[in-house]
N, C-alpha and C positions, 0 to 999 in steps of 0.2 A: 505796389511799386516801391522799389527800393527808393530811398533818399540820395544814397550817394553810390558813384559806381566807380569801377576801375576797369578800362578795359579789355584790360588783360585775362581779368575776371568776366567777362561779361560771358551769357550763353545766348545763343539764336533766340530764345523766348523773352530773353530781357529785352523791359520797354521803359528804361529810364530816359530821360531828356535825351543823350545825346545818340543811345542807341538808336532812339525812334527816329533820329535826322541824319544818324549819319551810315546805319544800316541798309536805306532805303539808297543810298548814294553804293555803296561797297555791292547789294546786290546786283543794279543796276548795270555796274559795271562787269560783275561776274556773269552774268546772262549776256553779256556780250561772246562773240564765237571769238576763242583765244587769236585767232590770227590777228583781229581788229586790235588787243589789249597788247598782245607784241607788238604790234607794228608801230605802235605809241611810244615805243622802248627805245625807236631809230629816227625819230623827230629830231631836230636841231636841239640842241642842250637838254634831250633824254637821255634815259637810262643811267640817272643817277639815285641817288638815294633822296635827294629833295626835287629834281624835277618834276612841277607840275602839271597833270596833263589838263591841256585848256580844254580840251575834246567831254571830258569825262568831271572834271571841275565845276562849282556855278560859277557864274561870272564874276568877274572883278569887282568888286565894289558891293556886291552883293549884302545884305545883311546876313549877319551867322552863316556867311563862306565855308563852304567845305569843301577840302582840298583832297587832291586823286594821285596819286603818285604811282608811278608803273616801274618797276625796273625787273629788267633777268637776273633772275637767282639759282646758284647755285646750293643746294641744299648741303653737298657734302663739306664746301666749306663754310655754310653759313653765311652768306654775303652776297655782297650783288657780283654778277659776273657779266665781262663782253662777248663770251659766248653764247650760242644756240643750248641753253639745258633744256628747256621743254618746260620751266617754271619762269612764275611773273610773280612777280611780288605786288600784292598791290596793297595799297593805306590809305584811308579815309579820316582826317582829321578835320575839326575846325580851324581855320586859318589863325582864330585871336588866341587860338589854347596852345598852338606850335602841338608839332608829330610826336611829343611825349607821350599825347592820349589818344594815340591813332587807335583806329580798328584795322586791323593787319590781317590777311590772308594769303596764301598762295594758290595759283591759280595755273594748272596741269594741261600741258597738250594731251594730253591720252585720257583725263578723265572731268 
């Protein structure tokens, strides 16, 4: 097991600390059926780049909080978008380390 991770570096078999807690939160929420991880996107103060989904989040107060963030992404600008793309951004961070050391995926209507 690695000592320290980055996880931008990280790969699906890494089981450092915060992959092992906050991988199991990112899968979680990708084994959801994309329409459920959209529809999170059109909640009141979603589909930002920091809106938290309380849906897919632990709860407040939680110890070592891991936070879920959902937004529509546009791949071709890189960014988030108010459009229908067919992509969801999704980020799994701890709440006390801020989304610098998120685990980030995108997540495809067709695949």
């Amino acid at each position: 097991m690695r000592k320290f991770c980055f996880p931008s570096f990280c790969s699906p078999s890494c089981w450092c600390r915060r992959c092992r807690r906050c991988n199991p939160a990112s899968r979680a929420a990708r084994a959801r059926p994309f329409y459920d991880l959209y529809a999170q996107t059109y909640l009141g103060g979603g589909n930002t780049t920091t809106s938290v989904s309380a849906s897919f989040s632990d709860a407040v107060g939680a110890p070592d909080r891991r936070n879920v963030v959902l937004y529509r992404y546009d791949a071709s600008a890189g960014a988030l978008s108010a459009n229908d793309t067919g992509l969801v951004f999704a980020s799994v961070y701890y709440e006390a380390e801020g989304s610098a050391n998120a685990l980030n995926t995108l997540v495809g209507r067709w695949w």
